[in-house]
C-alpha positions as CSV (number, residue, x, y, z in Angstrom):
1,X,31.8,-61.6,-57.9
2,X,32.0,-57.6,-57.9
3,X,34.8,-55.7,-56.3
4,X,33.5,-52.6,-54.8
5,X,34.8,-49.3,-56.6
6,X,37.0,-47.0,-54.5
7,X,33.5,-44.8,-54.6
8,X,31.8,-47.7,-53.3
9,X,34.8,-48.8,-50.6
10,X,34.8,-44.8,-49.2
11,X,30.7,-44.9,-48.4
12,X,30.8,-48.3,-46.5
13,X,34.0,-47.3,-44.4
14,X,32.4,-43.6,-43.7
15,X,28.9,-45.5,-42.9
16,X,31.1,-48.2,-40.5
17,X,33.0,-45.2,-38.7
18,X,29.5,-43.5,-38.2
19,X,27.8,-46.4,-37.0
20,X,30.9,-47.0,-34.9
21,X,31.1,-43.5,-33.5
22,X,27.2,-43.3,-32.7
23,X,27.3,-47.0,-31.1
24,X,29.9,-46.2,-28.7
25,X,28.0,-42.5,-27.7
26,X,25.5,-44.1,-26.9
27,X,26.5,-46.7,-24.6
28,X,27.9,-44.1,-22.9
29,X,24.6,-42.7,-22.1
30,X,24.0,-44.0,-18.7
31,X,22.4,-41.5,-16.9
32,X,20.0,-38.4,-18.2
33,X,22.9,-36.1,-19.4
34,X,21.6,-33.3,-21.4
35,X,25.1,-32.6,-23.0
36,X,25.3,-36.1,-24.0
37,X,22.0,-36.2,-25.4
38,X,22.6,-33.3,-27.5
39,X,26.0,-34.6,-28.7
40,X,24.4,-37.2,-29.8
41,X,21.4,-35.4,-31.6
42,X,24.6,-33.5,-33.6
43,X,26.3,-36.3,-34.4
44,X,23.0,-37.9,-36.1
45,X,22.5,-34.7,-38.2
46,X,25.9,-34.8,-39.2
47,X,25.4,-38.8,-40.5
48,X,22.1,-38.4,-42.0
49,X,22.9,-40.5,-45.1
50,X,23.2,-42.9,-42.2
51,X,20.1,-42.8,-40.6
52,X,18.5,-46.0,-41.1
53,X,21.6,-47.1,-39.6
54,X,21.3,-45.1,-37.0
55,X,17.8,-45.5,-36.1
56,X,18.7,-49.6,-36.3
57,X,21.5,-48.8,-33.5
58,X,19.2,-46.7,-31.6
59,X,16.4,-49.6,-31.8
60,X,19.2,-52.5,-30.9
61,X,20.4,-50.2,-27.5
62,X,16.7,-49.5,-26.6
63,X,16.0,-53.1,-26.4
64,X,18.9,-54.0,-24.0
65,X,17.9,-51.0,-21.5
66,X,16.3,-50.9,-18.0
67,X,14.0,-48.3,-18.1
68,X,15.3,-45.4,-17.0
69,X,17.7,-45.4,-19.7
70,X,14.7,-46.0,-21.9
71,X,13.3,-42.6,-20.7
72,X,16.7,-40.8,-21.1
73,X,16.4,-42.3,-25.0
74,X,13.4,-40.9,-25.6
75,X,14.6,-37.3,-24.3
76,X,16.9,-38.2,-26.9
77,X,14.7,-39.2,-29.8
78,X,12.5,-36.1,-29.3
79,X,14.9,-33.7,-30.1
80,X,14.8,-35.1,-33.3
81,X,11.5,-34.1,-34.9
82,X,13.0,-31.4,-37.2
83,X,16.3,-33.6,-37.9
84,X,14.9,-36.7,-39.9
85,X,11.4,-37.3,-41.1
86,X,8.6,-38.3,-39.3
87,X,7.3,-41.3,-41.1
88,X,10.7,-42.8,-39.6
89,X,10.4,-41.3,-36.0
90,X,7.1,-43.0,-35.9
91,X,8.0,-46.6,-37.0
92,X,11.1,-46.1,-34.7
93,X,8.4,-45.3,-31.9
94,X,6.1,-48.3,-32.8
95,X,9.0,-50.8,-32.7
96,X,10.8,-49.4,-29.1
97,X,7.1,-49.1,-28.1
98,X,6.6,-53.0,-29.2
99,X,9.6,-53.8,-26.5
């Protein structure tokens, strides 16, 4: 068994504190709040070794919506087309479109 190096140990709490920051933003996203939105937007770009995460978290919210909050997600997501690639925003669109 491998111990993880300190190295290691600092990514996977900074990835956990991302994912846990992001997570609880965006279950506070209730209503079509464009402050909101774009705090959220900001804290992606600042976690963008994270995105897959992200995007995972995103995906995982999107499927326990109404959907309202589904259209208030996908205000979100399209302020992203500049922020992370589009081969990703596409296959995050095919899977929330798949719901």
């Amino acid at each position: 068994m491998s111990e993880q190096t300190p190295a290691e140990a600092g990514a996977a709490g900074a990835r956990e504190d991302a994912c846990r920051d992001y997570q609880s933003s965006l279950e506070d996203l209730t209503f079509n709040s464009k402050p909101h939105i774009n705090m959220l937007t900001i804290l992606a770009e600042e976690n963008l070794p994270f995105a897959k995460e992200i995007v995972s978290l995103i995906e995982a919210q999107t499927a326990k919506v109404d959907e309202n909050t589904r259209k208030s997600l996908f205000k979100l997501r399209s302020t992203w087309d500049e922020i992370f690639p589009l081969k990703k925003l596409y296959a995050l669109d095919v899977r929330v479109n798949s719901l």
